[in-house]
C-alpha positions, 0 to 999 in steps of 0.5 A: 723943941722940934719933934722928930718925926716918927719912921712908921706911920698909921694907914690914916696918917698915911691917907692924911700926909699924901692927901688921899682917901684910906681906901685909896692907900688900900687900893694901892698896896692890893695892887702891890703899888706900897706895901705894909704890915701889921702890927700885933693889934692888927692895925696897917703901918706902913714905912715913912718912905711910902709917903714919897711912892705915893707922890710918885705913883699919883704924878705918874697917874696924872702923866696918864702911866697905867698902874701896871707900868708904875708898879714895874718902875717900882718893883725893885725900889725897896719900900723902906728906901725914900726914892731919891733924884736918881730913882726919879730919872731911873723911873722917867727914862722908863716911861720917857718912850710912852710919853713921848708917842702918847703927846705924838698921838695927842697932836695928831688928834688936835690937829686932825679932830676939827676935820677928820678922826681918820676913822673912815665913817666920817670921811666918806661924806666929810673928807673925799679928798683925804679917805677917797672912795672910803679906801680907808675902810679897806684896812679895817675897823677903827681910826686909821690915820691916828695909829702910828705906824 
């Protein structure tokens, strides 16, 4: 006889079915990440559906997406709904322009870090050729040749 699983789950059996610590699902409902609510026992429940926000906010973190820009995909995606294929694309087409300059910079470090960060001190002594007379410097403090324009 298979068991129907239950539509409102425990802050430990939340923690316990997303594979992260209770203070992690704390963490993520102060910063309005999923939400819950109390019973009459004062004891955190949460809907069903949190299980899959939490996949998703953990993917997004791993992708390197700040917590502010996850909580913005997330602000009008009900917490009782479980996000679906087409909630997925809809958070992905968000983020798809910030993933997409963060692998831009991500090359142009590879490909630049062996030699030169663009940051000018280096280049002084290291790079003549590229950063001549520390002309770089000229345009301020920091990596010059890693921001893009």
């Amino acid at each position: 006889m298979s068991r129907k699983p239950a539509p409102v789950l425990a802050v430990g059996e939340v923690a316990r079915r997303s594979g992260i610590a209770v203070s992690t699902v704390h963490f993520y409902e102060a910063k309005g990440l999923i939400e819950g609510w109390r019973t009459e026992g004062n004891q955190r429940r949460y809907h069903r559906a949190v299980l899959r926000r939490i996949a998703i906010i953990r993917i997004a973190q791993r992708a390197g997406i700040p917590l502010a820009r996850i909580r913005e995909a997330l602000t009008d995606l009900p917490h009782d709904h479980v996000p679906n294929a087409r909630d997925w694309q809809h958070f992905t087409d968000a983020w798809r322009g910030m993933l997409e300059d963060r692998i831009t910079r991500l090359i142009q470090l590879r490909d630049q870090i062996a030699s030169c960060i663009g940051c000018g001190c280096l280049s002084l002594e290291e790079c003549p050729l590229r950063n001549p007379d520390d002309a770089l410097g000229e345009e301020g403090p920091g990596p010059r040749r890693l921001k893009l324009p």
